[in-house]
C-alpha positions as CSV (number, residue, x, y, z in Angstrom):
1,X,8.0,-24.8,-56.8
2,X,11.2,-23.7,-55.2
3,X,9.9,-19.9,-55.4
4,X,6.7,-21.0,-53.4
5,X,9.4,-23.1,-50.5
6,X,11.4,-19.3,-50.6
7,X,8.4,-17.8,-50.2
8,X,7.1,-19.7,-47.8
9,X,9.8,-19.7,-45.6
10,X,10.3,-15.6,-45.9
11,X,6.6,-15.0,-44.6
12,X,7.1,-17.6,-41.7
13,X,10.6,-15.6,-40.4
14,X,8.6,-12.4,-40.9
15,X,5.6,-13.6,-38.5
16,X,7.7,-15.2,-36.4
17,X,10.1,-12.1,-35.6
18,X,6.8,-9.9,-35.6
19,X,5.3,-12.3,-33.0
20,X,8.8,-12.4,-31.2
21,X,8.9,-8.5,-31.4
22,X,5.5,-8.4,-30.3
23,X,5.9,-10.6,-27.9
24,X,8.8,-8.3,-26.0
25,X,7.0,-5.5,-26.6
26,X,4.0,-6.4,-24.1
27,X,6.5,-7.9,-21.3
28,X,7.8,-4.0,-21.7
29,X,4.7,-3.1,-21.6
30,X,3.9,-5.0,-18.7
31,X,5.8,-6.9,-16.5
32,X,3.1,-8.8,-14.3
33,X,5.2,-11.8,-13.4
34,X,7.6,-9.5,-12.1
35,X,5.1,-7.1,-10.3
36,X,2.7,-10.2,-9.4
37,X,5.7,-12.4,-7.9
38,X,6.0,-12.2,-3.9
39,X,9.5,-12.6,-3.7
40,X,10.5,-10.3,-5.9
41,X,7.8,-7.7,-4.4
42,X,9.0,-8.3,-0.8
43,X,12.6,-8.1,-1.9
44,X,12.4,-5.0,-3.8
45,X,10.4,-2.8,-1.0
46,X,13.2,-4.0,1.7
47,X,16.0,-2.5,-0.7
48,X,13.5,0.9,-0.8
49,X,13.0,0.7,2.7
50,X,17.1,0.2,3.3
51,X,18.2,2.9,1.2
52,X,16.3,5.0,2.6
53,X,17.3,4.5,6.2
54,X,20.7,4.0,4.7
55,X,20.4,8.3,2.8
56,X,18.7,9.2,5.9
57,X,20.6,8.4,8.8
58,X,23.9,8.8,9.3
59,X,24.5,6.4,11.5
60,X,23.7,3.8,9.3
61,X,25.0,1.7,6.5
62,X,24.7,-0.5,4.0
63,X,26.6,-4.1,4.5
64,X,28.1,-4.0,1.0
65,X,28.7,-7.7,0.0
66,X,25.3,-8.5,2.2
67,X,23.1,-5.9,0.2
68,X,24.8,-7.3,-3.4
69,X,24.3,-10.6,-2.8
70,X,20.7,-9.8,-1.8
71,X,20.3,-7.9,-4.7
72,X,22.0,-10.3,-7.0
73,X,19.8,-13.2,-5.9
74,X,16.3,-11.4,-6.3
75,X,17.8,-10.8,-10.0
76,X,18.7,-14.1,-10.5
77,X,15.0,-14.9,-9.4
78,X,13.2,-12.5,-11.6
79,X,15.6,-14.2,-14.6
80,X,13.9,-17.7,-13.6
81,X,11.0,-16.5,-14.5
82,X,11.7,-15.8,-18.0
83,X,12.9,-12.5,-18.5
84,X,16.5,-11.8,-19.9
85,X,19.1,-9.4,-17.9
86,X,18.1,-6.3,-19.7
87,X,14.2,-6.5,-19.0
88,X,14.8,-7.2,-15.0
89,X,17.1,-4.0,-15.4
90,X,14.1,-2.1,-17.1
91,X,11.6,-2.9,-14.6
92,X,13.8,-1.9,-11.8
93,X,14.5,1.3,-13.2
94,X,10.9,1.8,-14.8
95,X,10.1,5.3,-13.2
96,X,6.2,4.1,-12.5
97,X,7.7,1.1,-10.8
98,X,9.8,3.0,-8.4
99,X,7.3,5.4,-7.4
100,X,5.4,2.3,-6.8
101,X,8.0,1.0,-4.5
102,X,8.6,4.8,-3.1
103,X,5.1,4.9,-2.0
104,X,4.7,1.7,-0.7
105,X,8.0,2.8,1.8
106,X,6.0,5.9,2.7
107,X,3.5,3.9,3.9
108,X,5.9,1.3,5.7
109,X,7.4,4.3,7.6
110,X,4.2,6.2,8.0
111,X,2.7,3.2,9.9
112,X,6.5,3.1,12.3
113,X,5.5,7.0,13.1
114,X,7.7,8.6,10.4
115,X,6.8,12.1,10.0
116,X,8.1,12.5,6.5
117,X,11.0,11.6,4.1
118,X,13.2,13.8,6.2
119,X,13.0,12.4,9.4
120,X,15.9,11.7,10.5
121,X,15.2,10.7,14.2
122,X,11.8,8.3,12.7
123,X,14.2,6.5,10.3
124,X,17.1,6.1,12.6
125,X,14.6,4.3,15.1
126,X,13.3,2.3,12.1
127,X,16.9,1.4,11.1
128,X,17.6,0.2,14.8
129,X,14.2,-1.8,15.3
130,X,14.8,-3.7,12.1
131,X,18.5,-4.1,12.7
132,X,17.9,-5.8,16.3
133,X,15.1,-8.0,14.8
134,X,17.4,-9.3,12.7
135,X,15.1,-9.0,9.9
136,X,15.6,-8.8,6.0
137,X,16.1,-4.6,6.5
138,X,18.1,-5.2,9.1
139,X,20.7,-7.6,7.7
140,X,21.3,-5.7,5.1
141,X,22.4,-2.7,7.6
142,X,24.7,-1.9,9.7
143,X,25.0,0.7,12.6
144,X,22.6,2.4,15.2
């Protein structure tokens, strides 16, 4: 009888870690909380959007401690919704996702009359406009 308890209990760790690996494995696989969550969307794209005014135009900035904390609480976010540190680090630096987010700023600076990724003038003007609306670009920016 004790043999049957041992194995027992061997099979139900075994399924369990192979649901639990499974089970990691899709979120990987596919983060739709994360990509489905509005806060986390909106956040995301204004950090794309900022760092590109920020690479682009040289006379504007990133407000540090502004921009961390940002960045910091949209983490903090996508960790209430059930994903550890490491996975919100994946998906951030998941190469489909940031071409997601890249094109999505194309379009946000296409529809502003940005010519391209190297106008300097167009995201200077963009940089400006957000910083003297105050809005969530624009607070995390500094300059003109």
């Amino acid at each position: 009888m004790k043999t049957y308890a041992k194995v027992l209990a061997v099979s139900l760790l075994v399924t369990a870690t192979g649901l639990l690996t499974t089970l990691g494995a899709a979120r990987a696989d596919g983060f739709d909380a994360l990509r489905t969550d509005e806060r986390l969307h909106n956040g995301l794209l204004v950090i794309t959007i900022g760092r590109h005014i920020e690479t682009t135009c040289p006379t504007i900035e990133r407000r540090g401690f502004a921009a961390n904390a940002f960045l910091l609480g949209l983490a903090t976010h996508a960790m209430s919704l059930g994903y550890s540190r490491a996975e919100v680090t994946a998906y951030v630096e998941d190469e489909a996702e940031q071409d997601r987010y890249a094109e999505l700023a194309r379009r946000y600076f296409a529809e502003r009359g940005v010519t391209g990724e190297d106008d300097v003038d167009g995201a200077c003007r963009v940089g400006r406009d957000e910083i003297a609306a105050g809005s969530p670009i624009g607070r995390l920016l500094r300059g003109g």
